[in-house]
N, C-alpha and C positions, 0 to 999 in steps of 0.2 A: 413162325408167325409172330408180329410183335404184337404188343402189347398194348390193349387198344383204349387202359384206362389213360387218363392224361396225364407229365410227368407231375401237377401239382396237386390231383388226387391220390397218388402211392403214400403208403407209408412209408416216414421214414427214421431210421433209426438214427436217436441221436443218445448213446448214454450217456454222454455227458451234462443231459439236463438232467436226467436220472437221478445222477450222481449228486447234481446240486442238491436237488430235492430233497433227498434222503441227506444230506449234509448239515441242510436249514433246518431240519425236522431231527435230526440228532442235538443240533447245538439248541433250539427249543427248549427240548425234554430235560437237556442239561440247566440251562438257565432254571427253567421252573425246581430242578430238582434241589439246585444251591438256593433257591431266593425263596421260594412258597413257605419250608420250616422256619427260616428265619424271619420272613412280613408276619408268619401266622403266630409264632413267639411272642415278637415282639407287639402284636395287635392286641393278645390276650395279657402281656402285660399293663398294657396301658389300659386296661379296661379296668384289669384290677385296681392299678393305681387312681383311675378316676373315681371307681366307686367308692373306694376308702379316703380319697379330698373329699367327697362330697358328703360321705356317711359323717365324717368326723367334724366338718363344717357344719355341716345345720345341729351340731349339739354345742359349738366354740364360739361362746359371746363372741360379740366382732371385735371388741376391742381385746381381745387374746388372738386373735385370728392375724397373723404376719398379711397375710395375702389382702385385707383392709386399708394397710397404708400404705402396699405395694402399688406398682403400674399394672405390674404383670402377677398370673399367677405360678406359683411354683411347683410344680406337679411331686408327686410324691411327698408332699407335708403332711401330710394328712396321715400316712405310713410310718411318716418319724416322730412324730406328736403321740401314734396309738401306740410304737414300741416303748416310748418313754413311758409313758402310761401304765402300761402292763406292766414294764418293770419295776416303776415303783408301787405299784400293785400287789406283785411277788414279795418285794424286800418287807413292804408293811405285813402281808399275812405270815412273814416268817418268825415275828416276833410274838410273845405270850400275848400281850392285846389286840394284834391281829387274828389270830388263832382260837381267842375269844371271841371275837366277837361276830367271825365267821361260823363258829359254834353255834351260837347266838341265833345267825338269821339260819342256818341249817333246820336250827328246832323250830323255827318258826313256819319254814316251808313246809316242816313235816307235817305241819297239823292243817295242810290245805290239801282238798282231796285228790281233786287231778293233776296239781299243779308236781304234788311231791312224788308222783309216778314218772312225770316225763323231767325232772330234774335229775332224780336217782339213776335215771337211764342213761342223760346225758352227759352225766359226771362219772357214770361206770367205764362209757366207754370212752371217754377222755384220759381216764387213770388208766385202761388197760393200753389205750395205742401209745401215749406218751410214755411209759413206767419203762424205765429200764431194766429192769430184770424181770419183763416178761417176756413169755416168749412166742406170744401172740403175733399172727401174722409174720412170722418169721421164717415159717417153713412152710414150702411149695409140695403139692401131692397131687398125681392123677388118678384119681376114682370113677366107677363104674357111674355115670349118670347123663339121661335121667332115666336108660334104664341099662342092659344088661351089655354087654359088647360097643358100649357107647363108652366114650370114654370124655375127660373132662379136667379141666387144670381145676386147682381151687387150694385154698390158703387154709392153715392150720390155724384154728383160733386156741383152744386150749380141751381141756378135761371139760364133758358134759356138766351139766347142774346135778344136785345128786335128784331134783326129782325126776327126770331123764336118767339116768342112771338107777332108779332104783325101778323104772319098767320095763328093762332091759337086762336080757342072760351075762352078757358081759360088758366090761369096760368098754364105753364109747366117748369119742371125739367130738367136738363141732367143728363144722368143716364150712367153711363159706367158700360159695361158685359165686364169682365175680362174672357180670354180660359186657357187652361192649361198650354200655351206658357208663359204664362206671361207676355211674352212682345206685346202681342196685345190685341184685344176685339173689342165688337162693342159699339156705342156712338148711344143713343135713348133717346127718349125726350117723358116724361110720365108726366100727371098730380100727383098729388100726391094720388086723388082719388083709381089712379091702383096700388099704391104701397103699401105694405107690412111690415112695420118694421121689423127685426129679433133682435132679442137679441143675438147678436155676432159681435165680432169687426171684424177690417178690416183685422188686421192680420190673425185671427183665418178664415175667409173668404178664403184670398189669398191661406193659405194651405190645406183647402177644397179641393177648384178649382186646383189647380197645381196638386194635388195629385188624383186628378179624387176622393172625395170621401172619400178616405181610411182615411185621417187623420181628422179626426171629431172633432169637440168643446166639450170642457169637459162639464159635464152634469152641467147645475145652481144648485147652493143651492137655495131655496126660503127663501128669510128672511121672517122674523117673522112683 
């Protein structure tokens, strides 16, 4: 008996749109995949660099300011202006009257009330992440949290305070758990007994955790 749908109602099979389809939608995912880190880099870069032309402009009389008798502005001056800066910043406090007189305004902050709390803070942890022979944030560990069969990446900061330490049976750590913000986490205080080593540094850690995951540690070779 034939077939009594019409021949331009049938389905018909064509894979070679298919094929296309699934081609243009491959070479897509590809393009976004090489071009999306490098526009989103290089966006965050220039965001940095405009904020510090502009941070550094509105404190640069105009007549020190190059970009005043230019046409154009030059991006990134503003970056090269504040490393010159800081460095001869450095050089000056490395001598005896610099070091003086840094002294000097330290005692002065000291004897402001809130001021000398959130400066001691800021300068503790300035001198622990930059310090070279510490060993802060240096080393990765998975610990139980937040609570028991839960487990959790987080960074070694160093030896407790001793008042932390003297409420406590034994020797405890501080341990900071980094969130996907980046800019937070929680601060927990673990023996070393409950911690974990991993074999992975901190960077490789941070973009773990920021990326929920997705961005994983390249696999070790095992030497020989």
């Amino acid at each position: 008996m034939p077939d009594p749908t019409p021949p331009s109602a049938q389905p018909v099979n064509m894979p070679w749109r298919q094929s296309l389809i699934v081609r243009l939608r491959n070479y897509f995912l590809a393009g976004l995949l090489i071009t999306a880190p490098i526009s989103i880099t290089l966006y965050f870069a220039w965001v940095v660099v405009r904020y510090v032309d502009n941070l550094v402009a509105s404190v640069l009389p105009d007549s020190y300011n190059p970009n005043t008798y230019l046409p154009f502005a030059i991006p990134g001056l503003g970056i090269v202006i504040l490393t010159v800066f800081l460095t001869l910043v450095g050089f000056f406090t490395a001598n005896f009257l610099g070091r003086m007189l840094v002294g000097i305004g330290e005692r002065i902050v000291a004897r402001l009330p809130i001021i000398r709390s959130f400066y001691s803070a800021i300068k503790q942890i300035f001198e622990t992440v930059f310090s070279k022979q510490t060993q802060s944030f240096r080393e990765v560990v998975l610990v139980e949290f937040p609570r028991k069969e839960m487990w959790a990446l987080g960074l070694v900061i160093g030896r407790s305070a001793d008042e932390v330490q003297s409420a406590a049976p034994e020797e405890l750590y501080s341990v900071f758990i980094p969130t996907m913000s980046f800019t937070s986490g929680y601060l927990i205080f673990l023996s070393r007994t409950d911690m974990h080593k991993v074999d992975m540094t901190v960077e490789e850690c941070l973009k773990m955790v920021v990326s929920g995951g997705i961005v994983m540690p390249p696999p070790r070779v095992p030497t020989a």
